[in-house]
Every structure is written in structure tokens, then in C-alpha cells.
MARZA-100622 format. One record per residue (C-alpha): z, y, x; residue in one letter; residue number from 1. Coordinates in nm, 2 decimals, decimal comma, always signed. Example, Ala and Ser with C-alpha at 12.3 -4.5 7.8 and 13.67 -1.06 7.14 Angstrom:
BEGIN
<node><up>+0,78</up><north>-0,45</north><east>+1,23</east><rest>A</rest><nr>1</nr></node>
<node><up>+0,71</up><north>-0,11</north><east>+1,37</east><rest>S</rest><nr>2</nr></node>
This chain:
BEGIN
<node><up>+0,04</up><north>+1,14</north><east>-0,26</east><rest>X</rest><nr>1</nr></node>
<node><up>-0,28</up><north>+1,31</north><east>-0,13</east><rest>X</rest><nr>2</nr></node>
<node><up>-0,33</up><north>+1,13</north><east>+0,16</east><rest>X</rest><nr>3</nr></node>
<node><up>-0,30</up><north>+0,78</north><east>-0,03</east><rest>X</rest><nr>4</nr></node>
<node><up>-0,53</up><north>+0,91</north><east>-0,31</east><rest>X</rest><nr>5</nr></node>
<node><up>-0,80</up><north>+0,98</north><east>-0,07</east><rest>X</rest><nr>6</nr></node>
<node><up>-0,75</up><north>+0,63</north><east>+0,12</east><rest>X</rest><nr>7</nr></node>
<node><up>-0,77</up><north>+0,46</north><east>-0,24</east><rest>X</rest><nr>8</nr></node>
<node><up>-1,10</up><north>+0,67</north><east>-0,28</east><rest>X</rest><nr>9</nr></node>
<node><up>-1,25</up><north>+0,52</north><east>+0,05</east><rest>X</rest><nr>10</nr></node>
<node><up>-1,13</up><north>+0,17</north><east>-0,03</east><rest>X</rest><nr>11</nr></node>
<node><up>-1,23</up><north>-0,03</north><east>-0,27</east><rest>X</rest><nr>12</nr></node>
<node><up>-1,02</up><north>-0,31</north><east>-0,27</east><rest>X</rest><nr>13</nr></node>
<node><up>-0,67</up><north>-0,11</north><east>-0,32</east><rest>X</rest><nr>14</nr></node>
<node><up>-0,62</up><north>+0,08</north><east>-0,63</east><rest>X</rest><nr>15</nr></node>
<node><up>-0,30</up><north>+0,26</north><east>-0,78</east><rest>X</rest><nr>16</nr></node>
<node><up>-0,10</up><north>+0,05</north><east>-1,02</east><rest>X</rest><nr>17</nr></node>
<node><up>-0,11</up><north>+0,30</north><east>-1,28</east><rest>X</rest><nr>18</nr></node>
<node><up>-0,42</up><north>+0,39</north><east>-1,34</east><rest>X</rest><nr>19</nr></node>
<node><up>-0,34</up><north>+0,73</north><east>-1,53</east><rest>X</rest><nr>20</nr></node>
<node><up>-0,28</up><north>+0,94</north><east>-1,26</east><rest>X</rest><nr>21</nr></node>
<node><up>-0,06</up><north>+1,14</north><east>-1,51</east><rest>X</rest><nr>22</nr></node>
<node><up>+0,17</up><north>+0,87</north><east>-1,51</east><rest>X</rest><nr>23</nr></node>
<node><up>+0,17</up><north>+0,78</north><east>-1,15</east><rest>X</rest><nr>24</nr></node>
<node><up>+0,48</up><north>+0,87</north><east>-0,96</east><rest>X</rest><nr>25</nr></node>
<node><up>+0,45</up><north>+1,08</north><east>-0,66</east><rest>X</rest><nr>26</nr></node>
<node><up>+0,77</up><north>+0,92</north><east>-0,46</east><rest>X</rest><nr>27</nr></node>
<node><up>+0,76</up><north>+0,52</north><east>-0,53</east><rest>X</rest><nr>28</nr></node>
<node><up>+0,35</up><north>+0,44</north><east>-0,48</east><rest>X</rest><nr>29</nr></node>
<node><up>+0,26</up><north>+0,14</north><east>-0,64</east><rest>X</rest><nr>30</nr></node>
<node><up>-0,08</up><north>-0,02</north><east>-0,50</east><rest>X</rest><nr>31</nr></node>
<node><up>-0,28</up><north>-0,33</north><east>-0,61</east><rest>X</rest><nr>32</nr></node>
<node><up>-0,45</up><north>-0,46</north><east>-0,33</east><rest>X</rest><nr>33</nr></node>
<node><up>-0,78</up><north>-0,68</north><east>-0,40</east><rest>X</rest><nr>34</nr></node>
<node><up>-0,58</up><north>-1,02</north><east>-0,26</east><rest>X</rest><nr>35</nr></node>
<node><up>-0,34</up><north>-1,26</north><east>-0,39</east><rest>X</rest><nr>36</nr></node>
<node><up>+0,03</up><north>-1,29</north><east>-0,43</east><rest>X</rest><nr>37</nr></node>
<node><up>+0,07</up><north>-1,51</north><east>-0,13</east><rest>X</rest><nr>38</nr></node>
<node><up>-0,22</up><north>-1,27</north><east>+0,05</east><rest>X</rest><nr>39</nr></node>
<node><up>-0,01</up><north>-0,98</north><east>-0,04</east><rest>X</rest><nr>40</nr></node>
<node><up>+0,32</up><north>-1,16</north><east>+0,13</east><rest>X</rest><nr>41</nr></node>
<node><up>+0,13</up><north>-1,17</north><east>+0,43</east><rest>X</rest><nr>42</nr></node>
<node><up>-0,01</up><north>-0,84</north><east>+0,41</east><rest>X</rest><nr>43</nr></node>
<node><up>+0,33</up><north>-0,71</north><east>+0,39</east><rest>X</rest><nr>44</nr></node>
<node><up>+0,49</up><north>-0,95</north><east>+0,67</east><rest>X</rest><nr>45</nr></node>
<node><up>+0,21</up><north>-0,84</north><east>+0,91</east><rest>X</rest><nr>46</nr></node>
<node><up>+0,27</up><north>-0,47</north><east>+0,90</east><rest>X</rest><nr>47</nr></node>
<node><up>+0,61</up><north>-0,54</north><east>+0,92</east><rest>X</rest><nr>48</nr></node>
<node><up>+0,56</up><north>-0,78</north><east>+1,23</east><rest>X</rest><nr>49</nr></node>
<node><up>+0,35</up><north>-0,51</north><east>+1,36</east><rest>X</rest><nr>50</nr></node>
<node><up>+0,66</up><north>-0,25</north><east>+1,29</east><rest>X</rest><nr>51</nr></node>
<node><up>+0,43</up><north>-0,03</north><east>+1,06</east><rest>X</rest><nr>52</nr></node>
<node><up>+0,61</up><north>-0,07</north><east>+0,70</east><rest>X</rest><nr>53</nr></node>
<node><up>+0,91</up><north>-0,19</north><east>+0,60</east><rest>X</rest><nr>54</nr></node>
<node><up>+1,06</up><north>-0,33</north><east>+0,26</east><rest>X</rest><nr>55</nr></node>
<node><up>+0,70</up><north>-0,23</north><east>+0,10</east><rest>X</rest><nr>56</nr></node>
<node><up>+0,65</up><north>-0,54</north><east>-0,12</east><rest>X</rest><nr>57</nr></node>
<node><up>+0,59</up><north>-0,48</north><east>-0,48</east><rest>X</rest><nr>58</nr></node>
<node><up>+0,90</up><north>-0,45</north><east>-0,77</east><rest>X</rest><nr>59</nr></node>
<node><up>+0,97</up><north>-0,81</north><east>-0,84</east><rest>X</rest><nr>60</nr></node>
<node><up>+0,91</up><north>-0,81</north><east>-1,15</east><rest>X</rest><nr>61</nr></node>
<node><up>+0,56</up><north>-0,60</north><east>-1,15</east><rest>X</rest><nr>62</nr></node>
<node><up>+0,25</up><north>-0,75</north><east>-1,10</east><rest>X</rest><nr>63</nr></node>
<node><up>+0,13</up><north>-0,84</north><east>-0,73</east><rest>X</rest><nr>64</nr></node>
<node><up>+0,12</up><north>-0,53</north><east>-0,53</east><rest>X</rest><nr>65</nr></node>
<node><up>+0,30</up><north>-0,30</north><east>-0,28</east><rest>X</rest><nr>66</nr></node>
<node><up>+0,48</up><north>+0,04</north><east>-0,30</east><rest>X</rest><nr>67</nr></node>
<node><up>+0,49</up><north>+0,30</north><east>-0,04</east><rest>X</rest><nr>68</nr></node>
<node><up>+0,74</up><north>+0,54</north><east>-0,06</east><rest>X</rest><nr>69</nr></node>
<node><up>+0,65</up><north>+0,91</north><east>+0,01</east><rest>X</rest><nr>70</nr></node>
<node><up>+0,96</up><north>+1,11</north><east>-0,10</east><rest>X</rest><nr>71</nr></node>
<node><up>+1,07</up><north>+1,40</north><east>+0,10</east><rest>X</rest><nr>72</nr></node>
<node><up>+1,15</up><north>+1,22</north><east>+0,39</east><rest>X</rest><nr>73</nr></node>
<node><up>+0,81</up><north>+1,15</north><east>+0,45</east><rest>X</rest><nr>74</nr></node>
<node><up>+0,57</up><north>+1,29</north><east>+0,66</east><rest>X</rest><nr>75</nr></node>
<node><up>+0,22</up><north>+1,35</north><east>+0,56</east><rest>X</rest><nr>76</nr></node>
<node><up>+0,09</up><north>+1,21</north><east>+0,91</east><rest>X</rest><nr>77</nr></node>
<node><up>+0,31</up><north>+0,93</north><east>+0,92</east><rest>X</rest><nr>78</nr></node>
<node><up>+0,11</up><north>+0,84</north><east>+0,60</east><rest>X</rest><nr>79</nr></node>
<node><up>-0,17</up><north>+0,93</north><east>+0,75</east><rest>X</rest><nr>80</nr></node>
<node><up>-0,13</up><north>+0,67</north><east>+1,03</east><rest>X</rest><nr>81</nr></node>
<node><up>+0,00</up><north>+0,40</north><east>+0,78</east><rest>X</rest><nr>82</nr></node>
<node><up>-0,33</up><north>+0,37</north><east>+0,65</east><rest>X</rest><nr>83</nr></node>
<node><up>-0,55</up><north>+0,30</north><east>+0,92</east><rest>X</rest><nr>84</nr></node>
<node><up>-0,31</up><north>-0,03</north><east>+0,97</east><rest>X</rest><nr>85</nr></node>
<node><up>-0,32</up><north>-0,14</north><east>+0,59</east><rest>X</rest><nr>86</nr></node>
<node><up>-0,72</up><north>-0,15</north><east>+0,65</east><rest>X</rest><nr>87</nr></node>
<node><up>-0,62</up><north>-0,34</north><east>+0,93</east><rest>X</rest><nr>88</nr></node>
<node><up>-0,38</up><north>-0,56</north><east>+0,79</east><rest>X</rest><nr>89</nr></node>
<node><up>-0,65</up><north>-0,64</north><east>+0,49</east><rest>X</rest><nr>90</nr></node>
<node><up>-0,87</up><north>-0,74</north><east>+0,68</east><rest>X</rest><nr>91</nr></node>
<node><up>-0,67</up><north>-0,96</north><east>+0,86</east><rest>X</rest><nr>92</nr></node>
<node><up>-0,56</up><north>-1,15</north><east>+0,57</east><rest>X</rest><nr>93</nr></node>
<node><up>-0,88</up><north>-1,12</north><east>+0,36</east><rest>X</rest><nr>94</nr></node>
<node><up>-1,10</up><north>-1,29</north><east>+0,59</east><rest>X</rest><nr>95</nr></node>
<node><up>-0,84</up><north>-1,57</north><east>+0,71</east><rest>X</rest><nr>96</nr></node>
């Protein structure tokens, strides 16, 4: 969860769904992203085109966003490299 708190810091278009970070779970991160729904499809289809994140659409029914799960299966550096490519993707789709 570190590693995505600090990108989240550097960023300001992504934020954490819950905004209490007593609330926030530390397996199933759910991130707002400063686009909309259909910018957000395509944010997710590109890192998945790219082979970078899989399945990490948002919960159906929550609002627009993404989750990223960081469970024990996890490593910190594959988080790590994850989120050099979600700047990457952003910007891809933010400035389409």
C-alpha cells in the first residue's frame, strides 16, 4: 500500500477511493483517476494491451475508477514498476 500512497502523493490526478485512510483496504486498492468512465476503459485496456495489469477495472457498481490488488502475492517492485506505466497510460488517454 506504501508504494501506491506515495505515487498518489506525486500525482495529482489519481486519488484513493476512500478517502479515510482508516477505511482504505490494504489488499483491493481502489483509485479514482482524474478522467472519465470511457477514459478510464481505455486506461485499463491499454495497460492490458501493453501486458501491465490485468482485470483492474473498477467494482461495477462503484463509481468510475480502478483497483489494484496488492495482497500477499504481490511484490512491492512489481508495484513499483506498475506505476511508472499508469503515468504512462494517463497520459496517453488524457491528452487524446
Amino acid at each position: 500500500l506504501g508504494v501506491l500512497e506515495r505515487f498518489v502523493e506525486e500525482n495529482e490526478w489519481i486519488d484513493f477511493l476512500a478517502k479515510d485512510p482508516a477505511i482504505r483496504s490494504c489488499t483491493s486498492v481502489c483509485l479514482t483517476l482524474d478522467l472519465n468512465p470511457d477514459q478510464i476503459k481505455k486506461f485499463v485496456a491499454i495497460l492490458e494491451s501493453e501486458e501491465v495489469a490485468y482485470d483492474i477495472g473498477g467494482y461495477r457498481d462503484a463509481p468510475p475508477s480502478i483497483r489494484i490488488w496488492c495482497g500477499a502475492t504481490v511484490e512491492k517492485d512489481d508495484l513499483e514498476a506498475l506505476c511508472p506505466w499508469m503515468a504512462w497510460a494517463y497520459d496517453q488517454v488524457k491528452h487524446e
